[in-house]
Each structure stands twice: as structure tokens, then as C-alpha cells.
C-alpha positions as CSV (number, residue, x, y, z in Angstrom):
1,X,289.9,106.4,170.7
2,X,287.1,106.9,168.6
3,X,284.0,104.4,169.4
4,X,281.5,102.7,167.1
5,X,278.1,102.1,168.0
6,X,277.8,99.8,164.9
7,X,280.3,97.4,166.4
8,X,277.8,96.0,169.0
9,X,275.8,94.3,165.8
10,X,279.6,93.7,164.8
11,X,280.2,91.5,167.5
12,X,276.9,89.9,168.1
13,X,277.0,88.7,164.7
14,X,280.3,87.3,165.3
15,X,279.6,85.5,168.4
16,X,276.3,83.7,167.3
17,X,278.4,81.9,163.8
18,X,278.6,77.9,164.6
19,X,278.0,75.9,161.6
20,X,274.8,73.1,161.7
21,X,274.4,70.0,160.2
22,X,271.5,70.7,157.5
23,X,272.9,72.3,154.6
24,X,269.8,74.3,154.3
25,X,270.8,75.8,157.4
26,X,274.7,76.7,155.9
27,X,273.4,79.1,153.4
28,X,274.6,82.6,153.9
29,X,272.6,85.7,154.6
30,X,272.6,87.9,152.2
31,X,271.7,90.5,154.3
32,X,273.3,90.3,157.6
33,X,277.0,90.4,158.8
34,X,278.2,86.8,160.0
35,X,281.2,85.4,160.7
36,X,281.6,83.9,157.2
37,X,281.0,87.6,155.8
38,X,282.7,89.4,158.7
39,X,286.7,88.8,159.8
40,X,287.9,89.2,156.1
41,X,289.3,92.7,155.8
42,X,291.7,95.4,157.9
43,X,287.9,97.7,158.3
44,X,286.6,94.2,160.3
45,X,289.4,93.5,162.0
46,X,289.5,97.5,162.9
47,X,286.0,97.8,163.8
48,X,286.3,94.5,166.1
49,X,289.2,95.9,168.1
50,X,287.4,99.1,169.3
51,X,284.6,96.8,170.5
52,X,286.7,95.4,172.6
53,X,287.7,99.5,174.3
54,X,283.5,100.3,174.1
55,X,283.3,98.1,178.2
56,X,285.6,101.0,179.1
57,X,282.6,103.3,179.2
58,X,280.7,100.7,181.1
59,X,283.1,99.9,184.2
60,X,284.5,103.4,184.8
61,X,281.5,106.1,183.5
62,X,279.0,105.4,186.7
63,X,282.1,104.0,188.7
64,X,285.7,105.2,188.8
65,X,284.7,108.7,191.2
66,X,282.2,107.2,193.3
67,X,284.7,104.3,195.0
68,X,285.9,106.9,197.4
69,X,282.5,106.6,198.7
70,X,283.1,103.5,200.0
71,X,286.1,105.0,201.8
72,X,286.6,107.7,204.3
73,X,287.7,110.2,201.1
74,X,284.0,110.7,200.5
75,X,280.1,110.8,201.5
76,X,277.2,109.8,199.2
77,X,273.6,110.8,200.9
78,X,271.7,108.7,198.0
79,X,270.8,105.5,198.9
80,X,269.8,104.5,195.5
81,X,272.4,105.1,193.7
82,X,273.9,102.3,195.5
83,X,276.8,103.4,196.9
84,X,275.8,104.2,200.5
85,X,274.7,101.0,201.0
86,X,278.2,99.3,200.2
87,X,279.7,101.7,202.5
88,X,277.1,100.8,205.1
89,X,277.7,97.4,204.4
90,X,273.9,96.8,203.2
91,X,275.0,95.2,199.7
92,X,273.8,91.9,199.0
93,X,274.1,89.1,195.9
94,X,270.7,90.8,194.7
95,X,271.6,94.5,195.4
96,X,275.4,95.3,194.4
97,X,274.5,98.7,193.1
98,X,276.9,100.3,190.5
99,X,279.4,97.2,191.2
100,X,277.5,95.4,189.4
101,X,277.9,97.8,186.1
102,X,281.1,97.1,186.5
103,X,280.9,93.3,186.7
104,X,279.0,93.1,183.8
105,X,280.9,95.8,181.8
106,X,284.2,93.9,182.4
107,X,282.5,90.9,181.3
108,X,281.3,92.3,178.1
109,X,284.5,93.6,177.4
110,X,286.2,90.2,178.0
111,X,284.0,88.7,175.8
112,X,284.5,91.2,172.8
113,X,288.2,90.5,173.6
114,X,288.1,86.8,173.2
115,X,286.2,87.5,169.8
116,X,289.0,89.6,168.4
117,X,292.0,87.3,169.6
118,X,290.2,83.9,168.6
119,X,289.1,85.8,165.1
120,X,291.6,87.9,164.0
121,X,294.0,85.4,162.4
122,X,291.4,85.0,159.5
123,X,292.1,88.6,158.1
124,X,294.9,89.1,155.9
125,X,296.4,92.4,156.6
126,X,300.0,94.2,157.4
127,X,301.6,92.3,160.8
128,X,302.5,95.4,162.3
129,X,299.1,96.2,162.3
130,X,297.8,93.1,163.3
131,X,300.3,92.6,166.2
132,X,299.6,96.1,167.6
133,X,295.9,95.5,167.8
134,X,296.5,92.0,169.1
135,X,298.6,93.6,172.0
136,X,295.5,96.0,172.7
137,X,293.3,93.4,173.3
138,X,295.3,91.5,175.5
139,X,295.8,94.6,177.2
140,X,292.2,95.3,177.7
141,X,291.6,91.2,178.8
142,X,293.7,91.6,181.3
143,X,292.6,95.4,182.6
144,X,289.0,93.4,182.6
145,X,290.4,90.9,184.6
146,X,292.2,92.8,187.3
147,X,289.5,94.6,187.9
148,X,286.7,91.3,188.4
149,X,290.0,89.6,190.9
150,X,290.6,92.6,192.5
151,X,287.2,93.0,193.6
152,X,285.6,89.7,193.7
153,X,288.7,87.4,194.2
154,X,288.5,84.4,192.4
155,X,285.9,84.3,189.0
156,X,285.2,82.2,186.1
157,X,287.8,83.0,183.4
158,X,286.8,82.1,179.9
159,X,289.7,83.2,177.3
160,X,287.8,81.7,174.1
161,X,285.0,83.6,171.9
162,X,281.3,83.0,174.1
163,X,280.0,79.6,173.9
164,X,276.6,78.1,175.5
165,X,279.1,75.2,177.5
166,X,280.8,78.4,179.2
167,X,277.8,78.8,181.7
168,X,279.7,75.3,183.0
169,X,282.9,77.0,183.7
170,X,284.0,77.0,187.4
171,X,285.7,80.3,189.1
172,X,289.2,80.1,189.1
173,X,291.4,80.9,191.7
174,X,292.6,84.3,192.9
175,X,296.4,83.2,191.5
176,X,295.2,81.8,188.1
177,X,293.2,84.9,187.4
178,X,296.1,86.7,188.6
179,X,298.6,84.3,186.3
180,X,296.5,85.0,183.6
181,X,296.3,89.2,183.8
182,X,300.4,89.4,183.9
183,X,300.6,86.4,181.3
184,X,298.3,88.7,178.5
185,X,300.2,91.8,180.0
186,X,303.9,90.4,178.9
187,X,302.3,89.5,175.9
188,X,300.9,92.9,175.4
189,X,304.6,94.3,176.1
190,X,306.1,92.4,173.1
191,X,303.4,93.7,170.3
192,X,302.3,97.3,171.7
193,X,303.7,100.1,170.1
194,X,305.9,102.6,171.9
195,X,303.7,105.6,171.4
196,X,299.7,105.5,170.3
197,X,299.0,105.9,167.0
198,X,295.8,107.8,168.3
199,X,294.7,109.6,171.7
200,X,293.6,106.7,173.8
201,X,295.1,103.8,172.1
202,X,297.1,101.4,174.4
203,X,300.7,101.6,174.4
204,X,303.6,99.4,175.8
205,X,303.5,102.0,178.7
206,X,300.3,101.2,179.8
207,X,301.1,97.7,179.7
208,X,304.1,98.0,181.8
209,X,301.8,99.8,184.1
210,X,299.5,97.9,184.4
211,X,301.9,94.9,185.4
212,X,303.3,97.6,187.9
213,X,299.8,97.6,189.5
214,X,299.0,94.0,189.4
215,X,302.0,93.1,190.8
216,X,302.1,95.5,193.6
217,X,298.4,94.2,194.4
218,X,300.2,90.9,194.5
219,X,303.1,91.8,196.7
220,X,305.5,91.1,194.4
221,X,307.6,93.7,195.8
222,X,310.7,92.9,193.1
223,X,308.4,92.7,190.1
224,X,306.8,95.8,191.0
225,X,310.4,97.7,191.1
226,X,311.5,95.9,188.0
227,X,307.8,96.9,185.6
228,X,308.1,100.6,187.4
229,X,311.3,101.1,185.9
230,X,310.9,99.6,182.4
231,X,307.7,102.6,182.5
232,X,310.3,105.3,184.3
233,X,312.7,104.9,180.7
234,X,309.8,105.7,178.8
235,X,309.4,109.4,178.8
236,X,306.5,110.1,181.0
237,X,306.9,112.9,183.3
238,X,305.2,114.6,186.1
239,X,302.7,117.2,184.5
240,X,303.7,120.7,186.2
241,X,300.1,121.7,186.9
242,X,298.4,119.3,189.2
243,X,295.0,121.2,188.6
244,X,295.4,121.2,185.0
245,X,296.4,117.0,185.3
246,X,292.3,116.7,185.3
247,X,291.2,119.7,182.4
248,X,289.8,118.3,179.2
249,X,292.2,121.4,177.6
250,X,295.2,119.0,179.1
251,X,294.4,115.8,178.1
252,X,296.7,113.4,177.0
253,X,299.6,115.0,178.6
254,X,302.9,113.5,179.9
255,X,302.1,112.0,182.6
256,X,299.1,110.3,181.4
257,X,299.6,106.6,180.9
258,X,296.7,104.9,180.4
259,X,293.3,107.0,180.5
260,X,289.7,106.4,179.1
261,X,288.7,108.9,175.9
262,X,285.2,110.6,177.0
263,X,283.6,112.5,174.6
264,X,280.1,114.2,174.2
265,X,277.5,113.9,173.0
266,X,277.3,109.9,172.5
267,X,280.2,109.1,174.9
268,X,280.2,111.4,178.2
269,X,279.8,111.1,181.7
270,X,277.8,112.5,184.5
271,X,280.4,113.9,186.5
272,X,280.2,117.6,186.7
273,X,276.6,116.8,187.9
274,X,277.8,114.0,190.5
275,X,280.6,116.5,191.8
276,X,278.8,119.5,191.4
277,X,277.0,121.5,194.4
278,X,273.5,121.2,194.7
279,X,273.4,124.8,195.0
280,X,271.3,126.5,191.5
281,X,273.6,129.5,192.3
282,X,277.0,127.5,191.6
283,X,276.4,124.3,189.5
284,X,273.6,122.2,188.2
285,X,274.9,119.3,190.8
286,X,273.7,116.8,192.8
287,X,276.3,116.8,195.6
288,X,276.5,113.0,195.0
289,X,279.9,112.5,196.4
290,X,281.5,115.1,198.5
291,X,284.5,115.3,200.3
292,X,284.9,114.6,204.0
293,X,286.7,116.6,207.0
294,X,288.5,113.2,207.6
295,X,289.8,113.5,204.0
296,X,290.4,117.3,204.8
297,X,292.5,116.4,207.9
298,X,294.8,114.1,206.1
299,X,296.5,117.2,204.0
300,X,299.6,118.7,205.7
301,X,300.8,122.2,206.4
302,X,302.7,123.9,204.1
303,X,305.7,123.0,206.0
304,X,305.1,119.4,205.9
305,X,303.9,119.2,209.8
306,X,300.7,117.5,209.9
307,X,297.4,119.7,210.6
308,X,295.8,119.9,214.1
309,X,292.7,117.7,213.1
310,X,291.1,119.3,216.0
311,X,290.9,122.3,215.0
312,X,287.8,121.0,212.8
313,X,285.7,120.1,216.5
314,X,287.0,123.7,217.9
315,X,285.3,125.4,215.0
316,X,283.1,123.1,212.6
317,X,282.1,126.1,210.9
318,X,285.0,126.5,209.4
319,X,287.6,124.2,210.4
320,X,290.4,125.0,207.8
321,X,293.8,126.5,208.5
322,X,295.5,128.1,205.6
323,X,298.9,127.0,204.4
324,X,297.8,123.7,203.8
325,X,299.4,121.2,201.2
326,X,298.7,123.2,197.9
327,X,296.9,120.1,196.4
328,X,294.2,120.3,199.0
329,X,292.7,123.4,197.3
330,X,293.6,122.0,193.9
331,X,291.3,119.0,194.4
332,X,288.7,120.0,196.7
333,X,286.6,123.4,197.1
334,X,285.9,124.7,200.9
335,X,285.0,127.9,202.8
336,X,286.9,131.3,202.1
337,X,287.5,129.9,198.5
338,X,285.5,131.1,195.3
339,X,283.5,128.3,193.1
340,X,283.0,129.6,189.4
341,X,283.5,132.9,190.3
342,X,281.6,133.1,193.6
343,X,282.3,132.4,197.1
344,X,282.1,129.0,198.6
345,X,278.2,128.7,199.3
346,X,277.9,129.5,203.4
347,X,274.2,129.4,204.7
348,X,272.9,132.2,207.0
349,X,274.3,130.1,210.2
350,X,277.7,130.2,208.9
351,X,277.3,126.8,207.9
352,X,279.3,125.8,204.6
353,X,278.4,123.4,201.5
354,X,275.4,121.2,202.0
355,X,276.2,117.5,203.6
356,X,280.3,117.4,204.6
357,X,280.8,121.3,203.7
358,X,283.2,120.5,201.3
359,X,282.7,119.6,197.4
360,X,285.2,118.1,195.0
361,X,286.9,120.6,192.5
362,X,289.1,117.6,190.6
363,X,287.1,116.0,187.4
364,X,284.7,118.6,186.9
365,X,285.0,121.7,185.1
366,X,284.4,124.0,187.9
367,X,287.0,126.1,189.3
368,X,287.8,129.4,191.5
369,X,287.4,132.0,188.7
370,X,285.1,129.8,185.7
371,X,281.9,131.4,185.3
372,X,278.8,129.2,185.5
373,X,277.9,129.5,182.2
374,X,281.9,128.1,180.7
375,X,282.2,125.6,183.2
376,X,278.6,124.2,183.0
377,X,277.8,124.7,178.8
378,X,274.6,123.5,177.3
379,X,274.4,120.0,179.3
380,X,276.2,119.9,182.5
381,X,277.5,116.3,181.1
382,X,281.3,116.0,181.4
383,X,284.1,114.6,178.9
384,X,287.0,115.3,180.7
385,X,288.8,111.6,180.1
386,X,289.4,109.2,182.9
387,X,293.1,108.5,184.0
388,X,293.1,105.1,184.9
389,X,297.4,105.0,185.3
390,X,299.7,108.0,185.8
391,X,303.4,108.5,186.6
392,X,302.7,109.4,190.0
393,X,301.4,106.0,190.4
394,X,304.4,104.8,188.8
395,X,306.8,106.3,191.6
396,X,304.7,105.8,194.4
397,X,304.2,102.1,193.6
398,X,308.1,102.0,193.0
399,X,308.5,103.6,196.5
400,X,306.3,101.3,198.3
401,X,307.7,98.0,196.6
402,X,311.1,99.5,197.2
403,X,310.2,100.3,200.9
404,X,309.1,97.0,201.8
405,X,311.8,94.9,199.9
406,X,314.8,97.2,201.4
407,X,313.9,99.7,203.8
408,X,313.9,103.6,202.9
409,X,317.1,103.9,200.7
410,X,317.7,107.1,198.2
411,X,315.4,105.4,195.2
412,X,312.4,105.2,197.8
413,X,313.2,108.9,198.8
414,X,314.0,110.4,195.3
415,X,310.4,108.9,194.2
416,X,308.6,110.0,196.7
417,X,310.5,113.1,197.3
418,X,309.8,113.9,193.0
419,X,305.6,113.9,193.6
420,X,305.8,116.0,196.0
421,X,308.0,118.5,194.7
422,X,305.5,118.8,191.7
423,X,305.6,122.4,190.2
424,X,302.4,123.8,191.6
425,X,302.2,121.3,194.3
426,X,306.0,121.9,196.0
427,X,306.0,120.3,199.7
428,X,309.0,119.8,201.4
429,X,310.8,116.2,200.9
430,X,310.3,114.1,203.6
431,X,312.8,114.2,206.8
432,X,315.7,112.1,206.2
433,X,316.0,109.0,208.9
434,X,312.4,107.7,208.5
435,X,312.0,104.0,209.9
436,X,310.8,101.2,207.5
437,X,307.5,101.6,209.2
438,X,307.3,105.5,209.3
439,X,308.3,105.0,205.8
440,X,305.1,103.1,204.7
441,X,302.8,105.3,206.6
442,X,303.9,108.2,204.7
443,X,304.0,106.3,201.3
444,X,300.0,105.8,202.3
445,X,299.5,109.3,203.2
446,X,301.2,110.3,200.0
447,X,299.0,107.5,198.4
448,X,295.8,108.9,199.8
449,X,296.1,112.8,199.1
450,X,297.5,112.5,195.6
451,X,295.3,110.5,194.6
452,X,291.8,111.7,196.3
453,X,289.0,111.2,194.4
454,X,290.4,108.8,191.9
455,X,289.2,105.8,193.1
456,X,292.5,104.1,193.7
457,X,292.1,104.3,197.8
458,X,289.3,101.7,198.2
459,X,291.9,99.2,196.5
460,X,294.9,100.4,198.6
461,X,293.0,100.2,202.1
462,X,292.2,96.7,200.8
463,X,295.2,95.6,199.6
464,X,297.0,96.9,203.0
465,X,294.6,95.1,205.0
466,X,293.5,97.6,207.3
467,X,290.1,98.1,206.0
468,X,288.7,96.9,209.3
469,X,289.7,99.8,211.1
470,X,289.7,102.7,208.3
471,X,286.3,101.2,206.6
472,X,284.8,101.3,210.4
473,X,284.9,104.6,211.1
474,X,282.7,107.4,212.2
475,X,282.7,110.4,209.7
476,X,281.7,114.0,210.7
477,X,279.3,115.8,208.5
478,X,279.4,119.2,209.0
479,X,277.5,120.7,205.9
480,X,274.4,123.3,205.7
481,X,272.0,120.7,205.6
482,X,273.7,117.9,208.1
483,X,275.2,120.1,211.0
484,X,277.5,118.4,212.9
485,X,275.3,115.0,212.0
486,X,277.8,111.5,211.6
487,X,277.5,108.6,209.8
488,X,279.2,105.1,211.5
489,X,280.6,103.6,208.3
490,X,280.7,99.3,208.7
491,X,283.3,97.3,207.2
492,X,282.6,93.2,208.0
493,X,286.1,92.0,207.7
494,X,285.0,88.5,206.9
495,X,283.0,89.0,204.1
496,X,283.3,92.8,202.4
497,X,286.8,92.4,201.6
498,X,285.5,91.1,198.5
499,X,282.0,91.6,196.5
500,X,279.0,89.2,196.2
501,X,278.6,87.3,192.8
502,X,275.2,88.3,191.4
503,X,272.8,86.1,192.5
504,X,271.5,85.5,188.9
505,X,274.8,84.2,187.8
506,X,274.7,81.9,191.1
507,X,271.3,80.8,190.6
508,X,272.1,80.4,186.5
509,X,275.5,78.5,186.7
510,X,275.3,75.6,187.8
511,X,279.2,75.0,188.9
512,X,279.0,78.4,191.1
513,X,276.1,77.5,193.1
514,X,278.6,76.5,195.4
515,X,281.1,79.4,195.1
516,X,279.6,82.3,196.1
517,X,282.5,85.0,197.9
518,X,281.8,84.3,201.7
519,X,279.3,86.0,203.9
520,X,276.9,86.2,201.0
521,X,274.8,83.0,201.3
């Protein structure tokens, strides 16, 4: 995908056109786009599409790998980057930190959808065309969408281009948003091409996965079986390396369904520096979000027995055992293991890292062997891309919606059983026999290691309805600079399973005054 800055005038232009009654006023500019001079070739219609993928940048960039913050996968120390306080609980209507660069973002890119679909008609060019950017828009509505209902529940859900009478709309419920997500997904199916005609354009794939998701979020246990298989006949495959699943050299590889194109200079992120130790030696980091022993713990041995989690009080210094589920050092960085070339900073005490002792190794450039100077280049900024939907999702969703409709039967094992035979990764299947129950607990561990640090396990402790008593716990921070310290994480299960509505938008509205998410008043 290949943004356009110019497209923001693109759109605002196209928004603002309503004709008036003076006919003085129905004279067209000469010198500015407007809807009259705009939407009447393939170069407008192009232009407006990728508009409608520039809100990617906006709800994942300052977002996507700091949601396992508010989980116990990860440990912000920054207050002001807003995060802590979510985690803490503290978040209010007129503090929502970086949730509320996602609200807006989504919003934005809702709107520069609704543009597109109520404009594009006007342009005379090839159907094929026409349909396949069609399907990406209805794509990206509905990607918007899920992510305002899976975070704030029900919200107002305009589907025409932005009009002054929309500040009247009232929120919608949870199910109608819902409705609406899998209604512009099956839509999205039927025009999307098979494969992208570009790196970064949405395919039929991602649609599919997408429904997968939004079903499964739904309980729709059937639905979730049927979408995951229409994706499992599409080619995708497990991508041997799970290291190299998050290199920029490996991007756009076969497992990837549905990612977000990063790319420097105009279009990066901050990651390497939110991920990176705050350690001059190692990295230009920040040590923003770092991983936590409880995280740590959750990894298996080699063998598939769990690890003795208290082996971690017995010696906080370094509280590893070795032959540990391979992924744990392909994701994370910890004592007795090099960072760019260097060992795993341990402070005169014996005391590793600086806050939880551990630092994340996946999405960021860093690695065992890269020197400093390859891995951190002339900005420390990062473009490695941002996978949004894999095929690891795909079989683990399958598993779970499989598990819960029917029990462990040979699909729920073979999918399961597939991720964790990965090529570099290569854990034992699980033991045949397991209950329905002991099923879905492993389906969540399997959930919760595989995808550590991607942001998916805020949505999945939601979803499962046990963020109560995982959201609630007490988290050990045994890094240089917080020796055996803890933080008491607080989860209010009446109001924090969903976010507040800005209050400006409550205040502003006058049909949501009314509607704020609970617990927020």
C-alpha cells in the first residue's frame, strides 16, 4: 500500500460539496478540487480509496504493541503515555490515553470510507476495478467498526458520507454494529480479489478473516468453523520461522493475511524505541513496554510439562530454566541470552533488564547476534509492518469454535497440534484424552504465548470473561531498577469491560448525553 498525503485535501474537499440555493454560490472554483471537479476519473477514484487505508496508521502505530499493557503480558512505567493508567484502572471520559487515537482514527477512517462507497458510482471506469476497490472499503468499514464495538460496545454508526445532522445520530446497539461489520464483510467476500494486486491491499482472505474474528468475538461457534475454513482453502500456510514471521526482510509472507504497510520515512512507527532497552549500550529504547515474569511463567518446557513458576521467587535474579518452549526466546530477550551482539544487560547486583528484567525481542529489529548499528540505523524508527490477521489465528480460532461446539475431536487437535509443530517452534502435540474444559484452557495458553505482544490478549481475556480475575492481578517486577517491587493491576468488572466515550463527544451530541458506557458518569 502506498499512502498519499495529498488525499487528506482529497477527501475534505469531497466531504464539504452540498449545493446552495444562490446561484452565485454554485459557481465552481477554479482553483480548488470539489466534488463537482473531483469523482470523475480512475486517478480520483484511486486516490479516494487509499484515503480510506491512511486511519490504519492512526489506530494501530501508537496502539497495536502497547494493549498487552493492559494485560498481564506486559508492564508500562510511564504514566503519560496513557497506558498505565488503563491498566490501573485510572482512565476516565476526559483521560483515555492512546484509546482515544484509536477512537478517533477509526472514526476518520469510517468516514473516508463512507465517502468512497457513497461517491464512487460517479466515475466511469473498468468494473473489475471498481468492484475490487469497492470490496476494500467495505473491508476497511467494517475493520473500523469491529474495533469501536469491540472496545466500546455499542456506538453511533453512520454509513453515509459526513453530514452536520450526523452529530444527531444515536449509538447503536452492540448487535447492529456487529450486523453491520459481517454484513460489509460478506459483501467484501463477493468483490475482493483472490490475491492483492499490491503488498498490503485487501484480499478475499482477509475478509474471510476478518468474519472469522468477528464471529468468534460473537460466539458464533458454527460461523467461526465455517469462515476459518473458506481462509484454510486459500493457500496461506504457517511461515517456518516464527522469528522471521516479524522481520521487515519477511514481510508479506504466507502466513500473513491481513497486515498494515509501515514504511519510513513519512509512514513509520516508534517501536524499536517503545521495545527497545533503555540501556545506551544495547538500543536507543525507552523500555516502554516490557515483558513480565507472569508472561515468562506461562511458556512450557521443552517437553510440554508446564514450568515450575516458582522457581522465579527461589531465584528472582535469574528465574529462567532452559529448555523452555522455543518461542519464548524468539519473542522475548532475558538473562544468559545476547541482545545485538552483547549479553543481556545484568547490573552489578546480578540484577537483569531495568523494570520486569525482561524486554521484548518480537517487532523490533534487535536480535541475539545484530550489531547496534544494523539493527538501530540512522533513526531508531521502525517499519517492520503490523500483522493484524495470520494463519495461526486462523487455526486457533477454528480450534476454539470447534472445541466449544463439539468437544476436542481430531480437527480441534490437528489445528492446534499444526502451530505448535511450527518448524523452528516444534513442541510436542498435546496429550490425547483432554476434557472439553482442559481443552479450552490449553487453546488459551496456546492463544496467549503465540501471540504475546500482539495485542490480541486484551480482547481474548475480554471476550472469555475472566478479566476480573486475570486483569486483577499482582505482577512481580524484578528488573535492575524495580527489585523485587509489584504493581496490583485493577480491573472494575462493571465498568472497564468496555471504554469511556470521550467526554467531548458526550458533551457535543446531543442524543449521547445519555449513553455514556457505564461507570463513567
Amino acid at each position: 500500500m502506498h499512502k498519499n498525503a495529498l488525499f487528506i485535501s482529497l477527501t475534505a474537499a469531497a466531504m464539504l460539496g452540498t449545493s446552495c440555493g444562490k446561484e452565485f454560490l454554485n459557481k465552481v472554483p477554479q482553483d480548488a478540487i470539489t466534488p463537482i471537479t473531483f469523482w470523475k476519473t480512475e486517478a480520483d477514484a484511486k486516490a479516494a480509496n487509499i484515503g480510506c487505508y491512511s486511519s490504519l496508521w492512526d489506530v494501530s502505530t501508537e496502539v497495536l504493541p502497547y494493549l498487552d499493557v493492559l494485560t498481564p503480558n506486559a508492564f508500562n512505567n510511564y504514566p503519560w503515555e496513557g497506558w498505565k493508567n488503563i491498566s490501573l484502572s485510572l482512565h476516565t471520559p476526559s483521560d483515555m490515553g492512546s484509546m482515544l487515537s484509536l477512537y478517533r482514527g477509526a472514526y476518520s477512517g469510517i468516514s473516508a470510507c463512507n465517502v468512497f462507497l457513497t461517491n464512487i458510482d460517479k466515475v466511469t471506469m473498468n468494473d473489475d476495478r471498481k468492484n475490487g476497490m469497492k470490496g476494500e472499503a467495505y473491508f476497511l468499514r467494517a475493520y473500523y467498526y469491529s474495533l469501536l464495538v469491540n472496545y466500546w460496545g455499542g456506538v453511533a454508526m453512520p454509513l453515509e458520507s459526513p453530514s452536520i445532522a450526523q452529530i444527531d445520530l444515536k449509538k447503536s446497539t452492540r448487535a447492529e454494529v456487529y450486523a453491520q461489520v459481517e454484513k460489509d464483510l460478506l459483501a467484501a467476500t463477493d468483490l475482493l480479489p483472490p490475491t492483492a494486486a499490491e503488498p498490503g491491499r485487501v484480499t478475499k482472505g482477509a475478509a474471510w478473516g476478518l468474519l472469522t474474528r468477528v464471529y468468534l468475538y460473537q460466539e458464533k461457534w458454527q460461523a467461526t468453523v465455517d469462515a476459518a475454513k473458506k481462509v484454510m482453502t486459500m493457500g496461506y500456510e504457517l511461515y517456518p520461522s516464527y522469528r522471521g514471521l516479524f522481520l521487515e526482510a519477511n514481510e508479506n509472507n504466507s502466513e500473513v493475511i491481513f497486515d498494515i504497510q509501515f514504511l519510513q520515512p513519512r509512514y513509520p512507527t516508534s517501536w524499536d524505541i517503545y521495545l527497545g532497552i533503555y540501556d545506551p549500550l544495547n538500543a536507543p529504547g525507552w523500555s516502554s513496554i516490557e515483558p513480565t515474569q507472569d508472561l515468562v511463567n506461562e511458556y512450557e518446557m521443552k517437553d510440554g510439562s508446564p514450568y515450575d513458576a516458582t522457581e522465579a521467587v527461589r531465584n528472582p535474579k535469574n528465574p529462567n530454566n532452559e529448555n523452555r518452549d522455543p518461542r519464548l526466546d524468539q519473542t522475548i530477550f532475558r538473562r544468559g541470552k545476547n541482545y545485538n551482539g552483547v549479553p543481556y544487560p545484568v547490573d552489578a547486583d546480578g540484577w537483569p533488564g531495568v523494570y520486569t528484567g525482561y524486554s521484548f525481542k518480537k517487532y523490533t529489529k534487535y536480535d541475539n547476534n545484530t550489531s547496534l548499528a544494523d539493527a538501530v540505523g540512522a533513526t531508531g524508527l521502525s517499519q517492520i509492518n503490523g500483522i493484524i490477521i495470520r494463519y495461526a489465528d486462523i487455526l486457533l480460532m477454528l480450534a476454539e469454535a470447534k472445541n466449544e461446539l463439539s468437544g476436542p475431536d481430531a480437527e480441534v487437535y490437528g489445528a492446534i497440534n499444526k502451530v505448535r509443530a511450527r518448524t523452528t517452534v516444534e513442541m510436542p502435540p498435546l496429550p490425547a484424552s483432554l476434557t472439553k474444559e482442559q481443552m479450552r484452557l490449553r487453546i488459551r495458553h496456546e492463544r496467549r504465548v503465540e501471540f504475546a505482544g500482539e495485542g490480541l490478549y486484551y480482547s481474548d481475556i475480554r471476550r472469555w470473561k475472566i478479566a476480573e480475575t486475570e486483569l486483577n492481578k499482582t505482577l512481580v517486577l524484578n528488573g535492575s531498577q524495580m527489585r523485587g517491587a509489584t504493581e496490583k493491576r485493577v480491573f472494575r468488572k462493571e465498568r472497564d469491560y468496555l471504554m469511556p466515550f470521550p467526554l467531548n463527544d458526550i458533551e457535543n451530541a446531543p442524543n449521547m448525553k445519555d449513553q455514556q458506557n457505564p461507570g463513567y458518569n
